[in-house]
Gaussian input, Z-matrix of N, CA and C with variables (Angstrom, degrees):
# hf/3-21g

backbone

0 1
 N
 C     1     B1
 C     2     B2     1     A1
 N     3     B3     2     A2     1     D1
 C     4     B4     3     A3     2     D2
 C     5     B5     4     A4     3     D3
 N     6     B6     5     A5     4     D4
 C     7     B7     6     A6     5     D5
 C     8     B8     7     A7     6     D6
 N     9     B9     8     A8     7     D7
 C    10    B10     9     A9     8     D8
 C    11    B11    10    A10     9     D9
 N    12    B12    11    A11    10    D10
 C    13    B13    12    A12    11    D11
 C    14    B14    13    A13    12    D12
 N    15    B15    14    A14    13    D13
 C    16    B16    15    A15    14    D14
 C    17    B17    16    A16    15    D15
 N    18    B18    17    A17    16    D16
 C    19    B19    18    A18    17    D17
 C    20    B20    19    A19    18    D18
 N    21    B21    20    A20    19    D19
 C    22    B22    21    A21    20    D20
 C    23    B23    22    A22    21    D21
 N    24    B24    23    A23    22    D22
 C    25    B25    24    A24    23    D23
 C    26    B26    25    A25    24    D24
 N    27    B27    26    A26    25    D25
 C    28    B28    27    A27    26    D26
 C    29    B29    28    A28    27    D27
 N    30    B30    29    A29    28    D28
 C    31    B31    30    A30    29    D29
 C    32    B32    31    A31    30    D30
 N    33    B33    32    A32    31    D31
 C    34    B34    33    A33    32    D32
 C    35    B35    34    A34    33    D33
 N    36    B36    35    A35    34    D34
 C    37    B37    36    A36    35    D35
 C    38    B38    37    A37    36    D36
 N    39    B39    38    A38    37    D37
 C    40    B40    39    A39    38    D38
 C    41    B41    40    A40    39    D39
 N    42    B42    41    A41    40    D40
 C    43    B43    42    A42    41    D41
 C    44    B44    43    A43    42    D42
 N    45    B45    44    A44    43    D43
 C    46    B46    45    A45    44    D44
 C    47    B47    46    A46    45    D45
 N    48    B48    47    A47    46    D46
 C    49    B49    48    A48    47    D47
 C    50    B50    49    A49    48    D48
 N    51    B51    50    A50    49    D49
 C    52    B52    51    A51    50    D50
 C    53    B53    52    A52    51    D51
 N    54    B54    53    A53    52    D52
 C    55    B55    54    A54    53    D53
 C    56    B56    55    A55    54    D54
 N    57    B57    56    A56    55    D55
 C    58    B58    57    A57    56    D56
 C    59    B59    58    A58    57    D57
 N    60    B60    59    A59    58    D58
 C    61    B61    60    A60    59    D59
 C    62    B62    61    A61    60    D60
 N    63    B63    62    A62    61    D61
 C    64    B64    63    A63    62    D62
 C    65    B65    64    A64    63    D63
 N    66    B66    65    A65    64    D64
 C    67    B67    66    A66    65    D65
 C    68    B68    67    A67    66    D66
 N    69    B69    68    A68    67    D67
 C    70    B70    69    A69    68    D68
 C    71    B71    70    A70    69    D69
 N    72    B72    71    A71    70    D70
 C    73    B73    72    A72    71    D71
 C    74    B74    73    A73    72    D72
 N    75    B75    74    A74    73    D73
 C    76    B76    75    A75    74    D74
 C    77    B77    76    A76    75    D75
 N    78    B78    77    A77    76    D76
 C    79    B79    78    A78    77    D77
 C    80    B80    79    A79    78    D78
 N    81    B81    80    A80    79    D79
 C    82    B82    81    A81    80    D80
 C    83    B83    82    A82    81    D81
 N    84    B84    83    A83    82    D82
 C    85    B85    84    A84    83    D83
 C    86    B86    85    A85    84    D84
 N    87    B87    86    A86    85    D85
 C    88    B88    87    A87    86    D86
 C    89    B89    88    A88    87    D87
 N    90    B90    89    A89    88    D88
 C    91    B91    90    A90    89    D89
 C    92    B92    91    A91    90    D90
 N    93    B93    92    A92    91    D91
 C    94    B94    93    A93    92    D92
 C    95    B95    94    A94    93    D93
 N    96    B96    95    A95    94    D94
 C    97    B97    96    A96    95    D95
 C    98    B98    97    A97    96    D96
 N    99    B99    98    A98    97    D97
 C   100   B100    99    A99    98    D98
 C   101   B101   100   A100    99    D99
 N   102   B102   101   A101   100   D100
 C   103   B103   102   A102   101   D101
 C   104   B104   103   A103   102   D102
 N   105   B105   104   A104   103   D103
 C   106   B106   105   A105   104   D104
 C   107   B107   106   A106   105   D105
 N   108   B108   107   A107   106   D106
 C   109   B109   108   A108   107   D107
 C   110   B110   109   A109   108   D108
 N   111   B111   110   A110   109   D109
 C   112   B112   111   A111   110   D110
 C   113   B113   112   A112   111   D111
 N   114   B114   113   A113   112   D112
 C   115   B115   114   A114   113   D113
 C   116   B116   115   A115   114   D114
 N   117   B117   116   A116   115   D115
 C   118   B118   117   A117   116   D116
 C   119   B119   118   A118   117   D117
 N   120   B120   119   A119   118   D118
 C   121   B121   120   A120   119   D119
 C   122   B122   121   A121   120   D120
 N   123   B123   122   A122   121   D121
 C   124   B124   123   A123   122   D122
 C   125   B125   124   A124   123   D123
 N   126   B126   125   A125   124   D124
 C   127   B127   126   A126   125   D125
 C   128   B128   127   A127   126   D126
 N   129   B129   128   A128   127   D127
 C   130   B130   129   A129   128   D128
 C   131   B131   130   A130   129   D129
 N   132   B132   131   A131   130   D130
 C   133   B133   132   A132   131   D131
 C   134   B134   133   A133   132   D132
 N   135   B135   134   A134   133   D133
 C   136   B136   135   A135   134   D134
 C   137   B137   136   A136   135   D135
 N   138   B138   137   A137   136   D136
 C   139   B139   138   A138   137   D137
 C   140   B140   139   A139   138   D138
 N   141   B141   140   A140   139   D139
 C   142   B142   141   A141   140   D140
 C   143   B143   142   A142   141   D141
 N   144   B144   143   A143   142   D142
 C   145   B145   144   A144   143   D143
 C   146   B146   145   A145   144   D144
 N   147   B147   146   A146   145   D145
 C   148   B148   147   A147   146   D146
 C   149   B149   148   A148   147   D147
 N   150   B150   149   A149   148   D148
 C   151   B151   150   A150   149   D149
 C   152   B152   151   A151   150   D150
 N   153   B153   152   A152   151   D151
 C   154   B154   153   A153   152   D152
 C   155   B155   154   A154   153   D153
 N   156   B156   155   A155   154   D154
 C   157   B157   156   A156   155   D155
 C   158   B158   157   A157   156   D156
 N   159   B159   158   A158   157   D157
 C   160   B160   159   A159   158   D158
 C   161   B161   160   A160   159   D159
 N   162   B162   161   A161   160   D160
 C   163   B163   162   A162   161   D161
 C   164   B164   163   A163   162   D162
 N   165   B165   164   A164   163   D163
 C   166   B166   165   A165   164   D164
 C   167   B167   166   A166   165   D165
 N   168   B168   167   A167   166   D166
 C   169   B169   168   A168   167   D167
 C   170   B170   169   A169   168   D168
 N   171   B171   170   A170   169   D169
 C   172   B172   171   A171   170   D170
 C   173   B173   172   A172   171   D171
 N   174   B174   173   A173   172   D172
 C   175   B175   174   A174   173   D173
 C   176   B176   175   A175   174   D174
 N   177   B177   176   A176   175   D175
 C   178   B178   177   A177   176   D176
 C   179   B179   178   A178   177   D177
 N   180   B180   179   A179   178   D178
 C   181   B181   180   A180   179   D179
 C   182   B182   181   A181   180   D180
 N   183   B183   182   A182   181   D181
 C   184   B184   183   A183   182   D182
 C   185   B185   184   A184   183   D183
 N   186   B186   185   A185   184   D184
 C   187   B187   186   A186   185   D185
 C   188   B188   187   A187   186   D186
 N   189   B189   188   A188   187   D187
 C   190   B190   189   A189   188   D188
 C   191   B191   190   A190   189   D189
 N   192   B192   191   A191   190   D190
 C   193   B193   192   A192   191   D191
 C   194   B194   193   A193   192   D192
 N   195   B195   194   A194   193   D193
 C   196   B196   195   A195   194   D194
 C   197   B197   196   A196   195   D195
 N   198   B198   197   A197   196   D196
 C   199   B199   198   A198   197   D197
 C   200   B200   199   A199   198   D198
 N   201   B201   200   A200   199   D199
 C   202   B202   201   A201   200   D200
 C   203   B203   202   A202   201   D201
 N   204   B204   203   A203   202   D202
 C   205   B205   204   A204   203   D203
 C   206   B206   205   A205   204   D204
 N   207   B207   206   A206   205   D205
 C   208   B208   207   A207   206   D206
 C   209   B209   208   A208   207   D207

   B1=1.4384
   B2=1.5225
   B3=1.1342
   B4=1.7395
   B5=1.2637
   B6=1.4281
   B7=1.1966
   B8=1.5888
   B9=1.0778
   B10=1.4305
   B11=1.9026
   B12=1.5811
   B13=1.1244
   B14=1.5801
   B15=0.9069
   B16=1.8232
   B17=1.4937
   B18=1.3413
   B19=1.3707
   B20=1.6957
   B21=1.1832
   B22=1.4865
   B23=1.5531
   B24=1.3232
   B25=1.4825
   B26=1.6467
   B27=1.2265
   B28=1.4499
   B29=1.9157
   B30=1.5998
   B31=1.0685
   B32=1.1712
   B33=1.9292
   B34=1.7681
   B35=1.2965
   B36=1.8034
   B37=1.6681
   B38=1.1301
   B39=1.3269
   B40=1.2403
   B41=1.3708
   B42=1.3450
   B43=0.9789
   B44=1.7079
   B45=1.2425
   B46=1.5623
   B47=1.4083
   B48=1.2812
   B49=1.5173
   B50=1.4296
   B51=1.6923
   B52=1.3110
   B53=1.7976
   B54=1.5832
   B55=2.3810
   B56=1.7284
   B57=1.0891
   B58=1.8678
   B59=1.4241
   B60=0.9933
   B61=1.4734
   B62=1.4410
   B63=1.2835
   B64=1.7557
   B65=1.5729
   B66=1.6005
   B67=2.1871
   B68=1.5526
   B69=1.5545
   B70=1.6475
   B71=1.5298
   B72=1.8051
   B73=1.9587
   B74=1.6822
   B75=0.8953
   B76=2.0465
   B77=1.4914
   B78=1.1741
   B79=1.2905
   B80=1.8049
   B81=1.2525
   B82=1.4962
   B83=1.8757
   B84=1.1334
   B85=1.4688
   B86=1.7918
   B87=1.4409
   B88=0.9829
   B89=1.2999
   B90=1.2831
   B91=1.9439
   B92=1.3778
   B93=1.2579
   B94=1.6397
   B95=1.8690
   B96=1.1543
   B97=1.2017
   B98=1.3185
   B99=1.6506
   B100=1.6222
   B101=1.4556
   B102=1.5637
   B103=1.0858
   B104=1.3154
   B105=1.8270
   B106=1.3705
   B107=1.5395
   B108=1.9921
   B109=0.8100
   B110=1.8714
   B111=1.1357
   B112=1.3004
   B113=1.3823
   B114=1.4428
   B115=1.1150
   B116=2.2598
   B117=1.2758
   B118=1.1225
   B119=1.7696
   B120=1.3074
   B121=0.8974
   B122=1.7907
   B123=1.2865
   B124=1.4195
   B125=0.8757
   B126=1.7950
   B127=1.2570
   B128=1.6034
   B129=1.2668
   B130=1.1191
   B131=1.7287
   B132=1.4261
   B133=0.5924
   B134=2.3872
   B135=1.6032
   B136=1.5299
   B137=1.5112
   B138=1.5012
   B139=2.0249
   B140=1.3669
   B141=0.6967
   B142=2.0014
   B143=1.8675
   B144=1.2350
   B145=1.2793
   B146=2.0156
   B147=1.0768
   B148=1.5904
   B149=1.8631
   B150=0.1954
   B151=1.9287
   B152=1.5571
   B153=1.6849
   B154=1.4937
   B155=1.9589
   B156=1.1823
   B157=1.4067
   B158=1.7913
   B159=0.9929
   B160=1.7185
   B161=0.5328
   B162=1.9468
   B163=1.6620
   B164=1.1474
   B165=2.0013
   B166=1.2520
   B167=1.5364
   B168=1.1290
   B169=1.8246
   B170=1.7353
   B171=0.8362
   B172=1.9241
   B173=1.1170
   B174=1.7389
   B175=1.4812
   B176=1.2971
   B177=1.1851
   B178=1.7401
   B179=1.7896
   B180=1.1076
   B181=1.7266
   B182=2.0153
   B183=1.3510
   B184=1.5488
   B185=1.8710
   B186=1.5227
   B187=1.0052
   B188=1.5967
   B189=1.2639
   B190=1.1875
   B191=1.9592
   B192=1.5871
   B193=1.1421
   B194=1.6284
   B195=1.1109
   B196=1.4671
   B197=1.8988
   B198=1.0028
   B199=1.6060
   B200=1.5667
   B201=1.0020
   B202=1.5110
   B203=1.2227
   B204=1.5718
   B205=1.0880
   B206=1.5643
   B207=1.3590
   B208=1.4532
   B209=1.4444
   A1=107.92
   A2=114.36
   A3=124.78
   A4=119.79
   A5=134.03
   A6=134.03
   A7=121.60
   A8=107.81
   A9=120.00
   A10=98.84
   A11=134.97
   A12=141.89
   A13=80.02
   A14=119.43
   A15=142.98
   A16=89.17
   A17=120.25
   A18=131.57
   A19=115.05
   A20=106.50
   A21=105.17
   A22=113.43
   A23=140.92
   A24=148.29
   A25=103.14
   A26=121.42
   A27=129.72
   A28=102.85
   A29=117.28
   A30=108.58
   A31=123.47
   A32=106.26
   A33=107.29
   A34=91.85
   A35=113.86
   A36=110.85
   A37=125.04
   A38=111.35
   A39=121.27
   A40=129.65
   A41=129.45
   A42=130.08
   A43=115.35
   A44=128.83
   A45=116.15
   A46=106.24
   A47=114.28
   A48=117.24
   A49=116.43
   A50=102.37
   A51=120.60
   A52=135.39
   A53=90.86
   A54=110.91
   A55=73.17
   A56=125.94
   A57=103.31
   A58=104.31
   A59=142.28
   A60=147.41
   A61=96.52
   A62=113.28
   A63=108.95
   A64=111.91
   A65=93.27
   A66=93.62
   A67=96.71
   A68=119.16
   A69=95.49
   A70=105.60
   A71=91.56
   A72=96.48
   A73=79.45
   A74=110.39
   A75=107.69
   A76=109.96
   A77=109.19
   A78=118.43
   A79=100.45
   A80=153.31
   A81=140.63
   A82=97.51
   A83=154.93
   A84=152.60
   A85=89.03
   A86=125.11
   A87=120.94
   A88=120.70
   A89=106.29
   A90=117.67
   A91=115.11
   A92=121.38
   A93=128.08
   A94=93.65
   A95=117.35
   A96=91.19
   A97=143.46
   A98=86.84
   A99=113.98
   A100=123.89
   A101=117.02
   A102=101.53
   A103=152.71
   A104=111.09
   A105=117.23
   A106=103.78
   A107=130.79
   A108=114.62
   A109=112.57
   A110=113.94
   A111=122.64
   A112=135.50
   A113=93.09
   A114=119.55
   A115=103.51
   A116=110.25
   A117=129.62
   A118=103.46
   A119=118.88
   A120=123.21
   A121=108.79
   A122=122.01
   A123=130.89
   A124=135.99
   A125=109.28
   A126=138.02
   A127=99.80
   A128=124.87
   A129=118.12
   A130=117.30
   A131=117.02
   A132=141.43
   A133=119.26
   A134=77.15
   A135=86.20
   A136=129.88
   A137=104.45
   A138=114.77
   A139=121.77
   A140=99.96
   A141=118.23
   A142=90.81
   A143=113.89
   A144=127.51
   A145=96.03
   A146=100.42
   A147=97.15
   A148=113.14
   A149=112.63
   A150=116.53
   A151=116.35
   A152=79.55
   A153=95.30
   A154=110.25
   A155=107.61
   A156=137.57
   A157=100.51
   A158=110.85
   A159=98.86
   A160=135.38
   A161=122.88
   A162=117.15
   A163=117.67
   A164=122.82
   A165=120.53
   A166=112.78
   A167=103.99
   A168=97.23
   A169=95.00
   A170=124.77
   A171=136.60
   A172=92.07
   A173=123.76
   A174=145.45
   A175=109.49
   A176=128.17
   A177=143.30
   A178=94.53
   A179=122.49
   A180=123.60
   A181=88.46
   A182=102.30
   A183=96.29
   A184=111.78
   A185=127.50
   A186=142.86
   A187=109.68
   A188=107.50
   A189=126.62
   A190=114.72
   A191=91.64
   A192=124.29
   A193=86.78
   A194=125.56
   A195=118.63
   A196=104.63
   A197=98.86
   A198=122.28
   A199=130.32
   A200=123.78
   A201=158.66
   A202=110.65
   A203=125.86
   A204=155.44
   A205=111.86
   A206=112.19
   A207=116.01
   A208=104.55
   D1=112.85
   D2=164.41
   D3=-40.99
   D4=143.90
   D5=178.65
   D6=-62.10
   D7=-22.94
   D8=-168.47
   D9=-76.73
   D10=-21.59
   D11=-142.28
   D12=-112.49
   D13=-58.14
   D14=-165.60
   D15=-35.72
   D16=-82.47
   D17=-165.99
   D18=-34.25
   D19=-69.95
   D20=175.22
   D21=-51.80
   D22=-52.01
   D23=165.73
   D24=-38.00
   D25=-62.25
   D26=-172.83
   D27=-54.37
   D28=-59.38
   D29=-176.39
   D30=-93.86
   D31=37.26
   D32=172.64
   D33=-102.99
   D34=-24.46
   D35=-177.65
   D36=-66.66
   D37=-44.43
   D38=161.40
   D39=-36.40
   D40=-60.58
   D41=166.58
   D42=-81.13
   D43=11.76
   D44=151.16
   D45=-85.91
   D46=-35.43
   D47=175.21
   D48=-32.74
   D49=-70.10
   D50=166.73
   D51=-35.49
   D52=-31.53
   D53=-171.31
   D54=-99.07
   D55=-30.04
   D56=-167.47
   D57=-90.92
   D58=0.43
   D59=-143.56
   D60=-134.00
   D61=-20.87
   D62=-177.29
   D63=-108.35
   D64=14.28
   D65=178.08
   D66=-115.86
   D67=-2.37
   D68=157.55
   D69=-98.57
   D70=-166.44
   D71=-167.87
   D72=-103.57
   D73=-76.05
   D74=-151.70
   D75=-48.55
   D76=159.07
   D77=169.75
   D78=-88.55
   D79=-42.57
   D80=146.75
   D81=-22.24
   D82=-60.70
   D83=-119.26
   D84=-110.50
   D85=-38.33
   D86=-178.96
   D87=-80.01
   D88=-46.89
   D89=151.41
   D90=-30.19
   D91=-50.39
   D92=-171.39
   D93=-75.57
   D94=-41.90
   D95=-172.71
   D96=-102.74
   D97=-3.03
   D98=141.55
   D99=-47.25
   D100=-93.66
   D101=159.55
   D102=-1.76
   D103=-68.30
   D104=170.29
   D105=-50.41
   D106=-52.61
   D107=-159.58
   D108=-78.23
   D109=0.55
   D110=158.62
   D111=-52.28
   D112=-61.03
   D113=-171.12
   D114=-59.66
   D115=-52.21
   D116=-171.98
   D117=-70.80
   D118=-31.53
   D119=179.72
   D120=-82.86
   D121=-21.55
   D122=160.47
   D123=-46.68
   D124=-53.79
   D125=-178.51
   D126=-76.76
   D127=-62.28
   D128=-168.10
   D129=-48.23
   D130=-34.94
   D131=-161.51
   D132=-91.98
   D133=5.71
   D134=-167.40
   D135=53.61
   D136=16.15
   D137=167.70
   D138=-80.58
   D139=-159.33
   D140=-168.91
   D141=-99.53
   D142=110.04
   D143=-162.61
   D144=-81.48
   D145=-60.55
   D146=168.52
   D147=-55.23
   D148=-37.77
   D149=163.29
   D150=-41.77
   D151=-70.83
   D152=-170.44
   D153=-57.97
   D154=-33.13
   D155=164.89
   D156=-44.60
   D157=-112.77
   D158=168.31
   D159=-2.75
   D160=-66.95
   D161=-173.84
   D162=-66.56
   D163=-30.81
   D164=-179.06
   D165=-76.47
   D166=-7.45
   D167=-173.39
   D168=-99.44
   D169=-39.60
   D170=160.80
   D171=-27.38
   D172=-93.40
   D173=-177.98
   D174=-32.37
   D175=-27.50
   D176=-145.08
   D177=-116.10
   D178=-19.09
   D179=-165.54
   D180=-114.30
   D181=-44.07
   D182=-161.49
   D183=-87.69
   D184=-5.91
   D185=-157.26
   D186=-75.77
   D187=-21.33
   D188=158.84
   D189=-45.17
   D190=-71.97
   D191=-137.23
   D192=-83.58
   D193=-6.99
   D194=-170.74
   D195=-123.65
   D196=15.68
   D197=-176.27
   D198=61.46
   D199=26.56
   D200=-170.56
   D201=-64.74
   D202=-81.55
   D203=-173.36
   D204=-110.33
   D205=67.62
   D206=174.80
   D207=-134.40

């Protein structure tokens, strides 16, 4: 996959991350589903799957807290 394709795919995940992360209550529940969607979004994406893992569970715990997903 070309770089030019990547970009748009990467920042549709991102922001499902974000609409999926704001229909549970805990910040642990949003983490999990960050993450997972990280993680999947890594792989698909030919990245560093533990990475991708972090930032979405990061993004997924703090999405709350930065007014995103409320």
């Amino acid at each position: 996959m070309c770089a030019k394709t990547k970009a748009p795919l990467l920042t549709t995940l991102f922001v499902s991350v974000f609409v999926l992360a704001g229909c549970v209550a805990s910040d642990l529940e949003r983490a999990a589903i960050g993450g997972a969607a990280g993680g999947v979004g890594a792989a698909a994406l030919d990245g560093n799957i533990g990475t991708g893992i972090i930032i979405g569970a990061a993004g997924g715990a703090l999405c709350d807290d930065i007014g995103i997903c409320r």
